[in-house]
C-alpha positions as CSV (number, residue, x, y, z in Angstrom):
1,X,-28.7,11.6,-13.6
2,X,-26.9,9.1,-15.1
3,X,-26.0,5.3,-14.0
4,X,-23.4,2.8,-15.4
5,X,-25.1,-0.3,-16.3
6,X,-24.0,-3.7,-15.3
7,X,-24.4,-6.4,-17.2
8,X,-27.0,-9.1,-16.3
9,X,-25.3,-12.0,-18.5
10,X,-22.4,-13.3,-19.7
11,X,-24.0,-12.8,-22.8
12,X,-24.1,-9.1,-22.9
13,X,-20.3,-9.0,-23.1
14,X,-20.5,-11.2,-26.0
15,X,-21.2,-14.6,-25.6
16,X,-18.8,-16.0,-23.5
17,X,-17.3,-15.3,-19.9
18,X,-13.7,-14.8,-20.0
19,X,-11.4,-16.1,-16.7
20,X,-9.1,-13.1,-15.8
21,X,-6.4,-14.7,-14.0
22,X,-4.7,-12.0,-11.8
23,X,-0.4,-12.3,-10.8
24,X,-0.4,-13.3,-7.1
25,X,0.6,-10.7,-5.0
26,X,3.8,-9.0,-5.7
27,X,5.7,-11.5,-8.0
28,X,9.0,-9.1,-9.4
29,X,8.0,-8.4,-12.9
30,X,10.7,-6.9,-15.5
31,X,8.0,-5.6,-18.0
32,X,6.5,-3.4,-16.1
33,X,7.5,-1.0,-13.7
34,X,5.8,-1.7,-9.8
35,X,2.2,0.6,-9.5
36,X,0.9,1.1,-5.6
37,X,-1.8,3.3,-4.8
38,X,-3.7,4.8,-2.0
39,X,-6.8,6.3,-1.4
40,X,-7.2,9.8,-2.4
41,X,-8.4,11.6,0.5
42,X,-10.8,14.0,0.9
43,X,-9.3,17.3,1.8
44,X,-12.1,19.2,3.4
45,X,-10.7,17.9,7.0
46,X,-7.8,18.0,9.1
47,X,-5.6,14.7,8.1
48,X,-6.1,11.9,10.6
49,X,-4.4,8.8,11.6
50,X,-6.7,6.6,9.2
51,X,-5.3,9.1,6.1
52,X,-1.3,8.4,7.8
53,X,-2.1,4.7,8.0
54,X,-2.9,4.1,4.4
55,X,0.3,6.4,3.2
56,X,2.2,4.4,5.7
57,X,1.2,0.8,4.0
58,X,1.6,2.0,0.6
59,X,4.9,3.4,1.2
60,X,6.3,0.3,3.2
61,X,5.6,-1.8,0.1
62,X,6.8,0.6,-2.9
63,X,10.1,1.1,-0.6
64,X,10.6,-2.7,-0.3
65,X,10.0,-3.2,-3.9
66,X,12.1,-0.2,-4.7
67,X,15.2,-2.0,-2.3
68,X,14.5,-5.3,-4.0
69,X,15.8,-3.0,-7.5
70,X,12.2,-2.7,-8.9
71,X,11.0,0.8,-10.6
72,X,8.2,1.9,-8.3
73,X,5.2,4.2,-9.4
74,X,3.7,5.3,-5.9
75,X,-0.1,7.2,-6.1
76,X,-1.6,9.1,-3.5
77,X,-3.3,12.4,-4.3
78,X,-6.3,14.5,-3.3
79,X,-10.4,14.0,-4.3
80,X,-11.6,17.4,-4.7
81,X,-15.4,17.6,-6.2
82,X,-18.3,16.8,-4.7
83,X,-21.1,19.0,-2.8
84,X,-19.1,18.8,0.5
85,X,-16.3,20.7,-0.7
86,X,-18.8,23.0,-2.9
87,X,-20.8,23.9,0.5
88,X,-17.3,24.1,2.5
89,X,-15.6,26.5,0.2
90,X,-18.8,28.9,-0.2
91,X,-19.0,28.9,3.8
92,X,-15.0,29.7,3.7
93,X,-15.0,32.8,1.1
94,X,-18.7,33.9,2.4
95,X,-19.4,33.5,-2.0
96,X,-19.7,30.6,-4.4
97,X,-17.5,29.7,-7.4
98,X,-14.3,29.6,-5.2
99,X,-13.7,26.0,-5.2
100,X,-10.5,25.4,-6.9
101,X,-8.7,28.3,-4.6
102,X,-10.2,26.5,-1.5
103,X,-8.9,23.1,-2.7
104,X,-5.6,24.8,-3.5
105,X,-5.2,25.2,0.2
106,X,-6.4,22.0,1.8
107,X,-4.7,20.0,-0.5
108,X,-1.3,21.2,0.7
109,X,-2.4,19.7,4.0
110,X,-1.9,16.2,2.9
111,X,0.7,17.2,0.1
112,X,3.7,19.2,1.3
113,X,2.8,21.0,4.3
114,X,1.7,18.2,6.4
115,X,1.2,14.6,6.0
116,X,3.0,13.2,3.0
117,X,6.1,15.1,3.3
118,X,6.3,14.6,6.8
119,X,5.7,10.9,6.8
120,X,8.5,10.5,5.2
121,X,5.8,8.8,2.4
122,X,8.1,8.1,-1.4
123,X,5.1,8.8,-3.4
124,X,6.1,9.6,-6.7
125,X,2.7,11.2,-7.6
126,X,0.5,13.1,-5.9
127,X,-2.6,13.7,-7.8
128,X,-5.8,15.7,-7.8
129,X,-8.9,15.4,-9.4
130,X,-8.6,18.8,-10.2
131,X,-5.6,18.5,-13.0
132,X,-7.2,19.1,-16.3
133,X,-4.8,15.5,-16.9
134,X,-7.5,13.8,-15.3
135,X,-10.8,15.5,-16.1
136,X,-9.6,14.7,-19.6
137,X,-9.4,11.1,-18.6
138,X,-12.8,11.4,-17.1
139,X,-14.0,12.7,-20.1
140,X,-12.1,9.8,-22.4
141,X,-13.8,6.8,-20.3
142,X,-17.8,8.6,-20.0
143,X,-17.4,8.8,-23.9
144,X,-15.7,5.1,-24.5
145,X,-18.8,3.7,-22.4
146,X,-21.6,5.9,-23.4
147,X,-20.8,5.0,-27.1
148,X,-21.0,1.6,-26.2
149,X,-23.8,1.7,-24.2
150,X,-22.9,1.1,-21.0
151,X,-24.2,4.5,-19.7
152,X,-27.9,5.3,-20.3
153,X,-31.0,7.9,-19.0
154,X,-33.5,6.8,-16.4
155,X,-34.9,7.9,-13.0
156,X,-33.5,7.9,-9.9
157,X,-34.7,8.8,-5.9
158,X,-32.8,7.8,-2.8
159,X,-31.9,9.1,0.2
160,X,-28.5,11.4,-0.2
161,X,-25.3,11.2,2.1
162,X,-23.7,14.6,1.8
163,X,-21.4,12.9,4.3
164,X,-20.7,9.4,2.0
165,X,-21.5,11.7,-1.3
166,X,-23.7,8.8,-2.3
167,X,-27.1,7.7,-2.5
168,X,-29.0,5.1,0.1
169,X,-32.3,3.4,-0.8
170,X,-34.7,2.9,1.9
171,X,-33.8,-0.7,2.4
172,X,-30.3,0.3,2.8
173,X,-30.7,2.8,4.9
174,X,-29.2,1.3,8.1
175,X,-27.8,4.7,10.1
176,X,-28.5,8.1,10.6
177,X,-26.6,10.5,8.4
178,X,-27.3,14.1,7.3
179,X,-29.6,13.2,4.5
180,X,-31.4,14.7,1.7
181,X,-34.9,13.6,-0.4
182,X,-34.2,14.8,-3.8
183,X,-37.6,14.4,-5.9
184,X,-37.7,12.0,-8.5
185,X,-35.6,13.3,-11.8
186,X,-36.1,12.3,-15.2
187,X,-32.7,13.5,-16.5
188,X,-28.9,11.8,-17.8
189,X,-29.3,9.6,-15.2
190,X,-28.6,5.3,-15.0
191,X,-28.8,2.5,-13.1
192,X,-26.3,-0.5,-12.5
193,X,-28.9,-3.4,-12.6
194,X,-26.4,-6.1,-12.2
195,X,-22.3,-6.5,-11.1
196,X,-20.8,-8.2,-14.2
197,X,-20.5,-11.7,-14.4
198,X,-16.6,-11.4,-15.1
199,X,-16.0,-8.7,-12.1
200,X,-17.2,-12.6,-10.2
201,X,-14.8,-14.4,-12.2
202,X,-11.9,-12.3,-11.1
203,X,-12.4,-12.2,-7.6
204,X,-12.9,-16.3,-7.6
205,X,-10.0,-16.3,-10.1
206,X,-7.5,-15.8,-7.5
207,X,-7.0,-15.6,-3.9
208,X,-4.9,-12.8,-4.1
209,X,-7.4,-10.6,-5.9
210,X,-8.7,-9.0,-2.6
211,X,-6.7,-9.4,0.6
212,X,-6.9,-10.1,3.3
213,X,-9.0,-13.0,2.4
214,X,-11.9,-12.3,4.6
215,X,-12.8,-9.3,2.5
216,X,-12.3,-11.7,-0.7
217,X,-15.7,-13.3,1.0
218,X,-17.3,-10.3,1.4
219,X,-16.8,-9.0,-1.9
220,X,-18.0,-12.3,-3.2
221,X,-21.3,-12.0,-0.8
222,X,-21.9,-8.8,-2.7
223,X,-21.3,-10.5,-6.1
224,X,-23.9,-13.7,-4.8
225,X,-20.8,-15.8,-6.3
226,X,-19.0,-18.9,-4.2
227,X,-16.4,-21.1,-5.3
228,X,-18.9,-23.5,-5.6
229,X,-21.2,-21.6,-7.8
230,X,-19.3,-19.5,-10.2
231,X,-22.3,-18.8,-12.0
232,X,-24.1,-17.4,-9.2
233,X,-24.7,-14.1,-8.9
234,X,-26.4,-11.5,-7.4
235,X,-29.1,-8.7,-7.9
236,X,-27.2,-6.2,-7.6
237,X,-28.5,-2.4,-8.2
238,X,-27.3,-0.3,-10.7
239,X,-25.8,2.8,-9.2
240,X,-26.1,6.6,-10.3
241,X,-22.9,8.2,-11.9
242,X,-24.0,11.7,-12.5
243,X,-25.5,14.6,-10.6
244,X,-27.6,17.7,-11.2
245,X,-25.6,20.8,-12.1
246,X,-28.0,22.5,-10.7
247,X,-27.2,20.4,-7.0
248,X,-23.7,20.0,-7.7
249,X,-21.6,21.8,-10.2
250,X,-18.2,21.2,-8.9
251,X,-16.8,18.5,-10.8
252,X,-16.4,17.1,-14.3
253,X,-19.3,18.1,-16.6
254,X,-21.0,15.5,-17.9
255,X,-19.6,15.5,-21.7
256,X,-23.1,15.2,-23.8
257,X,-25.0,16.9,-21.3
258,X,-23.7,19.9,-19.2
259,X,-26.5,20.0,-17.0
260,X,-25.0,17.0,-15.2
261,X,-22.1,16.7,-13.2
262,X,-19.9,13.8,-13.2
263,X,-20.9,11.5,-9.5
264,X,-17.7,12.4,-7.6
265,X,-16.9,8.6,-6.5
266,X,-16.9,7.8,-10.8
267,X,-14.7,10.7,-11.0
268,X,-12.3,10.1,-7.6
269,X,-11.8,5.9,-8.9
270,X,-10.5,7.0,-12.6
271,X,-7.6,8.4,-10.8
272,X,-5.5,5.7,-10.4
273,X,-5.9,5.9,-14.7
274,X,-5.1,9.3,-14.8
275,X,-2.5,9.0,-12.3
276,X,-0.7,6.5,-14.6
277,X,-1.0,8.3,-18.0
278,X,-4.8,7.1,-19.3
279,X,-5.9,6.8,-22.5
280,X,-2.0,5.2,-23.7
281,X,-3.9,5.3,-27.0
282,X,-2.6,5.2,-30.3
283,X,-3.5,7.7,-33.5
284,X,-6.2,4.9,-34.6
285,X,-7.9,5.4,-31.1
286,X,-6.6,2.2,-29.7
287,X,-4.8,1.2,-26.2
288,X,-1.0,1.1,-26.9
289,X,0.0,-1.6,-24.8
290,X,3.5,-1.0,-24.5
291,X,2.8,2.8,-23.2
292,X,0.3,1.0,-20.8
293,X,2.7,-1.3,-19.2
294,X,5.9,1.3,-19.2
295,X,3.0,4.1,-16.6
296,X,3.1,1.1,-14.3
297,X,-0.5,-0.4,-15.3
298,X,-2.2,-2.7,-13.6
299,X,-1.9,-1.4,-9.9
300,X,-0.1,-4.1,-8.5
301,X,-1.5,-3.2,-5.1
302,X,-4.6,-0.9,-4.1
303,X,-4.4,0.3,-0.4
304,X,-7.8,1.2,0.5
305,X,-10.1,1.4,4.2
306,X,-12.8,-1.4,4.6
307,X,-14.8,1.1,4.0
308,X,-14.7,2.2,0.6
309,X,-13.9,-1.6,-0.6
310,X,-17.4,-1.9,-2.2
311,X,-16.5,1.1,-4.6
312,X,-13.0,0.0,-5.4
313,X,-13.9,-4.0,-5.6
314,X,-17.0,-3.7,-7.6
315,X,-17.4,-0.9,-9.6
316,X,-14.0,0.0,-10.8
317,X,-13.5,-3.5,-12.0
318,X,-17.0,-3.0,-13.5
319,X,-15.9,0.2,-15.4
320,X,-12.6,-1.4,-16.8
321,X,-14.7,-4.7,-18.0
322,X,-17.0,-2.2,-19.4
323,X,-14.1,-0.5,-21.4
324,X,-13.1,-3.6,-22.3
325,X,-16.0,-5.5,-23.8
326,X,-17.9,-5.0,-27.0
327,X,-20.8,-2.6,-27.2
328,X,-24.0,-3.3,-25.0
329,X,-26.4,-5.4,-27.4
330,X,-29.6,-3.9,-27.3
331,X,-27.6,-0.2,-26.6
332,X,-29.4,2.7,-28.5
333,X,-26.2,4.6,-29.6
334,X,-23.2,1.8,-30.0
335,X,-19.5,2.7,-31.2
336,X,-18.7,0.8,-34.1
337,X,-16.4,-2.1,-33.6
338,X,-12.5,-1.5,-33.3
339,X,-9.6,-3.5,-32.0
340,X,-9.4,-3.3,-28.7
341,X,-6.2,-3.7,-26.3
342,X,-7.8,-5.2,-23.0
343,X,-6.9,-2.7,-19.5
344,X,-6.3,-5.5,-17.1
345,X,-8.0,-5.2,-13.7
346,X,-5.9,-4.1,-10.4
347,X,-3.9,-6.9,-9.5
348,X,-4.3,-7.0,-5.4
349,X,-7.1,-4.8,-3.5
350,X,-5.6,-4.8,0.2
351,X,-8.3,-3.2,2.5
352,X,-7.6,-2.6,5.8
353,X,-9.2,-2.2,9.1
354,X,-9.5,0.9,11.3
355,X,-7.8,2.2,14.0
356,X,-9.7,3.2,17.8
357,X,-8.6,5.1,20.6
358,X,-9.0,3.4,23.6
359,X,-11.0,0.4,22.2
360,X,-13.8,3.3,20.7
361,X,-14.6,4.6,17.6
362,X,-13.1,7.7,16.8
363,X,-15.3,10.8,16.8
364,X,-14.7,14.3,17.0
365,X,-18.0,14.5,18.9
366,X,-16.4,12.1,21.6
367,X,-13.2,13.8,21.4
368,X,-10.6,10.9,20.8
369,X,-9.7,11.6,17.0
370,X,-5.4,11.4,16.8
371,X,-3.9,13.7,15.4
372,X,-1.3,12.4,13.3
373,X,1.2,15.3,12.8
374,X,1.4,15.6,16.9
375,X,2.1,12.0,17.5
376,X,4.7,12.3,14.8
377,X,6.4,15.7,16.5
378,X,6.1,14.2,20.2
379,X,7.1,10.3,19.2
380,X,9.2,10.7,15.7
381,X,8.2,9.8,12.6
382,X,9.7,6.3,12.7
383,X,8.1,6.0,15.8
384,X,4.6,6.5,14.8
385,X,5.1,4.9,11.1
386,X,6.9,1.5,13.4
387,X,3.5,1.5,15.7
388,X,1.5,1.5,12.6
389,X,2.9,-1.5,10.7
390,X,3.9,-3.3,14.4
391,X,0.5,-3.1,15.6
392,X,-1.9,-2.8,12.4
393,X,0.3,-4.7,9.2
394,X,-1.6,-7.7,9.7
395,X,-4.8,-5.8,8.4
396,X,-7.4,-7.9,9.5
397,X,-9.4,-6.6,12.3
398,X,-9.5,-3.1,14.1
399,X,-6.9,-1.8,16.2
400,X,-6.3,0.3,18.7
401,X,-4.4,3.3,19.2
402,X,-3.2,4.0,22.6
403,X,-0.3,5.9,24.5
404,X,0.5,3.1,26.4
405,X,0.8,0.9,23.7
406,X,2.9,3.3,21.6
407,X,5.1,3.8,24.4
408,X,5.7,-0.1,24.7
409,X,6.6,-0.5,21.0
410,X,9.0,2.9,21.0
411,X,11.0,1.1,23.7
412,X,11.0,-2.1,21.9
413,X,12.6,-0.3,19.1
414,X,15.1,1.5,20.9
415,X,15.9,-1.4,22.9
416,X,16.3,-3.8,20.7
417,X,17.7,-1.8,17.8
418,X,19.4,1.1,19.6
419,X,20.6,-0.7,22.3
420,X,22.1,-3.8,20.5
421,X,23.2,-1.2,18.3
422,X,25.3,0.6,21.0
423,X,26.6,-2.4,22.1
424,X,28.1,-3.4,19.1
425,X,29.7,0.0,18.1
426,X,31.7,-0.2,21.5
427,X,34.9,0.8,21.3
428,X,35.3,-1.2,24.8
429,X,34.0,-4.4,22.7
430,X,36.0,-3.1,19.7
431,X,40.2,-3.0,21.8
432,X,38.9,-6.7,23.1
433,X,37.9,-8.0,20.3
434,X,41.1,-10.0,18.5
435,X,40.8,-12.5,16.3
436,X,42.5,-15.8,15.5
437,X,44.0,-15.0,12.1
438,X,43.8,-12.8,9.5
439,X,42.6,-15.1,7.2
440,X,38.7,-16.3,7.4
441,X,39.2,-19.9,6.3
442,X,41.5,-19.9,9.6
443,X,39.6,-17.4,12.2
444,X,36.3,-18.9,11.8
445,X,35.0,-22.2,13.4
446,X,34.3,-24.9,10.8
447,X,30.3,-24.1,12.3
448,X,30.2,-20.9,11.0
449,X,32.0,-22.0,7.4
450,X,28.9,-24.4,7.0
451,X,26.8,-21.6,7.0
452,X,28.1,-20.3,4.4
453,X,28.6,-23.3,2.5
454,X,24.4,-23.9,2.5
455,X,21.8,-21.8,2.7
456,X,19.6,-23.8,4.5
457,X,21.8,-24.9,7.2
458,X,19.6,-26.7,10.5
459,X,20.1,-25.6,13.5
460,X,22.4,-27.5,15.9
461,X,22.1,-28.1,20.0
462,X,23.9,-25.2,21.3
463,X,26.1,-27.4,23.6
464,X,28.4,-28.6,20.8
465,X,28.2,-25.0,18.7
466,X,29.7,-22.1,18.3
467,X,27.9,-19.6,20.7
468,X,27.2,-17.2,17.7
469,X,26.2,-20.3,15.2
470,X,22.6,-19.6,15.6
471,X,22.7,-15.7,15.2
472,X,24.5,-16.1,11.9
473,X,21.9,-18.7,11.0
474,X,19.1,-16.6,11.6
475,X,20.7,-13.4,10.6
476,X,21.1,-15.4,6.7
477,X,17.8,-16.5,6.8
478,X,16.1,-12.9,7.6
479,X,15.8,-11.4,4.2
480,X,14.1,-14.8,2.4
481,X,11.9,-15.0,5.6
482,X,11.1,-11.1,5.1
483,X,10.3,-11.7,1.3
484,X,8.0,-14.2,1.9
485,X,5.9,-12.0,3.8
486,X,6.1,-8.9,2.2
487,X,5.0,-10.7,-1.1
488,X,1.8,-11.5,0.1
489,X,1.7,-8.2,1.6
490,X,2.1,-9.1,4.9
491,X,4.3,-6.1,6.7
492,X,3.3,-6.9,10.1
493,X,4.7,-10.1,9.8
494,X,7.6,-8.8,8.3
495,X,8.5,-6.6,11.1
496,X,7.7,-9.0,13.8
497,X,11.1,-11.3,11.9
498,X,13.0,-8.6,12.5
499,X,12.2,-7.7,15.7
500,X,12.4,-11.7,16.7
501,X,15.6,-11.4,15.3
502,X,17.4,-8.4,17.4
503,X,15.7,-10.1,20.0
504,X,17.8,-13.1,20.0
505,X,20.8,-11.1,19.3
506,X,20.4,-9.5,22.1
507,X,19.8,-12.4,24.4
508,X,22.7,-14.0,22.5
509,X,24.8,-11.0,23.0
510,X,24.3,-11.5,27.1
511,X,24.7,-14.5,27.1
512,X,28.1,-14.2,25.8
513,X,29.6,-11.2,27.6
514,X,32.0,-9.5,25.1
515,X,32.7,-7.2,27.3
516,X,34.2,-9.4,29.8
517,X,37.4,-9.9,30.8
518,X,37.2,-13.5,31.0
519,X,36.2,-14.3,27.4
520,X,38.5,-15.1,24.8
521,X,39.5,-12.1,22.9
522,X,38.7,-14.7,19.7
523,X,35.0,-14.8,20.7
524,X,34.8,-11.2,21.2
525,X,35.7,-10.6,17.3
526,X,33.5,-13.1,16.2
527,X,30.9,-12.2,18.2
528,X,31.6,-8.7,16.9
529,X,31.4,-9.2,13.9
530,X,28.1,-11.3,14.1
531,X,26.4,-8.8,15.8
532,X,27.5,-6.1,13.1
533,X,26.2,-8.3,10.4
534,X,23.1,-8.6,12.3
535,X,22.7,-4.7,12.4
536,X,23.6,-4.5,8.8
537,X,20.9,-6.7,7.5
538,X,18.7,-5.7,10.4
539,X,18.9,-2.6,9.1
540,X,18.4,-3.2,5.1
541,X,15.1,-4.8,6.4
542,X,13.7,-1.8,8.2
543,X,14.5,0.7,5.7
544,X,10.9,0.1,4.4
545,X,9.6,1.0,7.9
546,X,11.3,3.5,9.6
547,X,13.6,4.7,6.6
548,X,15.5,7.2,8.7
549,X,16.7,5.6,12.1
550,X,17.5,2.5,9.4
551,X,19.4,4.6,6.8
552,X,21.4,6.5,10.3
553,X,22.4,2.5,11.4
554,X,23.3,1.7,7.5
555,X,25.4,5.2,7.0
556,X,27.3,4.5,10.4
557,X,28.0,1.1,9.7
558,X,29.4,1.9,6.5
559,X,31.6,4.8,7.3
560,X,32.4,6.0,4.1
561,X,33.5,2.2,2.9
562,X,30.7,1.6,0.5
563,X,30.9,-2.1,2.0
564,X,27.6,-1.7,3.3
565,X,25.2,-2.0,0.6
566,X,21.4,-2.4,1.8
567,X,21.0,-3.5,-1.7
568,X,22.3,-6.5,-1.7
569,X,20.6,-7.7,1.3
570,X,17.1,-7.6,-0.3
571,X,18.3,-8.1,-3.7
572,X,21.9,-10.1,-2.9
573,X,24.6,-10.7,-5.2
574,X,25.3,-14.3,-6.6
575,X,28.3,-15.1,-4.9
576,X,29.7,-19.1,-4.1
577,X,30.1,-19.6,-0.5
578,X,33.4,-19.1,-0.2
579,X,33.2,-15.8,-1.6
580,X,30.4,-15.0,0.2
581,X,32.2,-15.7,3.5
582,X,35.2,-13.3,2.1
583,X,33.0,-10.9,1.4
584,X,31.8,-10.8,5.3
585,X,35.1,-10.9,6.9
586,X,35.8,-8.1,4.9
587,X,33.2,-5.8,5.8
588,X,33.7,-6.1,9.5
589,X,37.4,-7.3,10.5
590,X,39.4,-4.5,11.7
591,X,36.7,-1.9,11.4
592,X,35.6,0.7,13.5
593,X,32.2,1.6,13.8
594,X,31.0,4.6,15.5
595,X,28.1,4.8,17.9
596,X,25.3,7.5,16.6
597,X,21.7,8.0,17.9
598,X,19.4,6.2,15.9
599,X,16.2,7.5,18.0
């Protein structure tokens, strides 16, 4: 077997730690194009909501960014080697050697057939690590860091996951799982001895370089490094990065030695490389930095489950800073020095938690697993991908699935959205609504105009306002208030703006009584009009989350004008206030907007 040695000093790396400072979050970026990625699943099981939940994250950032007029490179993709798939395949076909047909099939589960395309997930990529694209990247990073040294031969024994498709020593050996003893090897094998010093300097160089931050501090634990210790750090084991052939010959042959087979986690975490175009090098063997940026590299965000953080926090990092640093002193075969182009680390590692049914673990033993594709068919696909981000884009701690709870959150959005909706496209509302002038200066109250006039207008006591002062002033605020939160990747907090917001139109929207006889047929236009700009940017918002009730609002709003342009809510035009209250008048005075069913 073969393991990828960690450095136990600063020294090894040559001399002298380096501070990798990392871009908080998702700062806009014009040199490079926006790069998300999820996990790639493992195809040998039916899809569950855990695989929908990461698809859903990713995809509510890339479509944000993609609004806010960013170039998006979107990852997901299949992770097809490894002994499960091996045994799974030769139980399938009743015959061995079979593998690639049997991953053929499974990965359209996730693909085309089933989840992605389903979902409604913008993945611009959907990789496997079957594509001879990435075994050839495989291939490119084994040789780079057995050259320098970084991969060496020892022994190795442990206690072997078929389930995790990793080994456990005995002290870490802390649940039952279908196990296997291998004997002691002496064959390509290594051992990680110690994390690198700098893979602790990147985490501490940043907040934002695992989120949410409680996983920062675990990942830190791991490392043995504080804030108050930078130069603290822990024992880690080296870990083994290669196989038997003769357990496992499903993958990526090791390159010097074909009786080893690549370890399929070192294989699955080169594809977000691969997936973006790895090597990028030049004729003279170096990294073209230009090509590098243009692919979308560095991830901006990682989605992954808490439980594979330990694999993408610690040892991809430690396999880039192993790229990146000089040959291993001490290193029996070394490359001879070159120029080097750094590959900078992910920028932001967003883990999150898991879902239950019913407050328990899911288990097909127990029977609760949730099935994502029937939720979809029986509650929509903006209905499911809604209850996902509602309920679990805050990341931080499990969460629980329940029909009762989906239900709830389905009639929050159909009341709030739909209904306000409906209320607003009324032609009843619509033959009532008359307004002072023609002419905004004139039809508008001077409270209204000052809106328009600052963009950080206070609110005012209600008894001296105009009744739809407030609605304006939060409807202008919403997209800043939005940004904020989906830049540090927050998406539940994102949704619960808008949702606050269509709330308080609604009450608003009662409170005023458009459809009432008694009030003034002035009110009634301006409340219409409100209310329309409210759906409007409402909508623009949502189009991340439930892309096709929001793009049905945005399309019937429109109706054909092209005055409704979701683009320039997230991304608005640079307009004085005077034409940016011309601008509103326009889109809604006089125009009819038919009612269509959004859910």
């Amino acid at each position: 077997m073969l393991s990828l040695r960690f450095l136990r000093s600063a020294r090894c790396l040559g001399q002298q730690t380096r501070a990798y400072t990392v871009t908080p979050f998702l700062q806009n970026s014009a040199s490079k194009p926006f790069y998300v990625t999820t996990p790639i699943f493992y195809p040998n099981a039916a899809p569950h909501i855990g695989h929908l939940y990461s698809l859903v994250a990713a995809d509510v950032l890339a479509r944000y960014q993609a609004l806010r007029g960013r170039d998006v490179r979107f990852l997901a993709g299949t992770d097809e080697h490894g002994m499960k798939l091996q045994k799974a395949a030769q139980k399938h076909f009743g015959e061995p050697g079979r593998e690639r047909e049997f991953c053929d099939l499974l990965s359209l589960r996730f693909k085309a057939r089933d989840l992605a395309e389903k979902a409604n997930i913008s993945n611009t990529y959907f990789v496997r690590t079957t594509a001879d694209a990435h075994h050839r990247a495989v291939e490119d990073v084994w040789n780079r860091l057995y050259e320098k040294g970084y991969i060496y031969k020892s022994q190795y024994s442990g206690w072997y996951s078929v389930t995790d498709e990793c080994f456990y020593t005995d002290a870490k050996l802390a649940r039952r799982l279908p196990l296997i003893r291998p004997k002691i090897q002496t064959s390509n094998m290594c051992l990680l001895k110690q994390v690198l010093p700098l893979n602790a300097s990147h985490v501490l160089a940043s907040q934002n370089s695992i989120y949410p931050p409680q996983y920062r501090s675990q990942v830190l634990g791991w490392l043995g490094a504080d804030a108050a210790d930078p130069n603290a750090i822990a024992d880690l084991e080296d870990i083994s990065i290669s196989r038997p052939a003769s357990r496992l010959s499903w993958g990526v042959p090791v390159p010097q030695d074909p009786t080893q087979t690549v370890y399929v986690w070192f294989d699955a975490l080169l594809i977000y490389l691969s997936g973006a175009g790895y090597p990028w090098r030049t004729p003279s063997g170096v990294i073209d930095a230009a090509k590098m940026h243009a692919s979308g590299w560095p991830a901006d965000v990682q989605v992954v489950g808490k439980d594979i953080l330990r694999f993408h926090a610690l040892y991809l990092p430690a396999i880039l800073l192993a790229l990146n640093a000089a040959p291993y002193a001490g290193a029996e075969v070394q490359a001879p020095p070159v120029a080097m182009q750094e590959i900078p680390l992910p920028r932001t590692l967003l883990a999150h938690a898991h879902w239950t049914a019913s407050g328990r673990k899911m288990s097909k033993s127990v029977g609760n697993v949730v099935d994502p594709l029937a939720e979809m068919e029986r509650w929509g696909v903006d209905g499911v991908r809604f209850y996902l981000m509602r309920i679990g884009g805050r990341w931080r701690g499990d969460v629980d699935w329940s029909t009762e709870q989906l239900e709830k959150h389905h009639k929050e959005l159909s009341g709030q959205l739909g209904n306000y909706f409906l209320r607003m496209a009324s032609p009843r509302i619509a033959a009532r609504a008359v307004p002072l002038s023609q002419n905004a200066h004139e039809a508008l109250s001077t409270d209204l105009h000052q809106l328009f006039k600052s963009p950080d207008a206070p609110p005012l006591p209600a008894a001296d306002t105009d009744p739809n002062y407030e609605q304006l002033r939060l409807v202008r605020a919403l997209p800043a208030r939005v940004a904020a939160h989906m830049e540090t990747c927050e998406v539940g907090a994102a949704l619960a703006e808008i949702i606050e917001l269509l709330k308080h139109a609604n009450k608003s929207v009662s409170e005023i009584e458009p459809w009432a006889r008694t009030t003034p047929p002035a009110l009634v236009h301006t409340t219409r009009i409100v209310g329309l700009e409210t759906l409007r940017v409402a909508g623009a918002c949502l189009l991340p989350f439930i892309p096709e009730a929001a793009a049905r609002l945005l399309a019937s709003l429109d109706g054909g004008t092209g005055l409704v342009r979701s683009s320039e809510v997230l991304a608005p035009a640079q307009r004085t206030g005077p034409e940016d209250m011309e601008a509103f008048w326009q889109r809604w005075n006089g125009r009819e907007v038919e009612g269509v069913k959004l859910f």
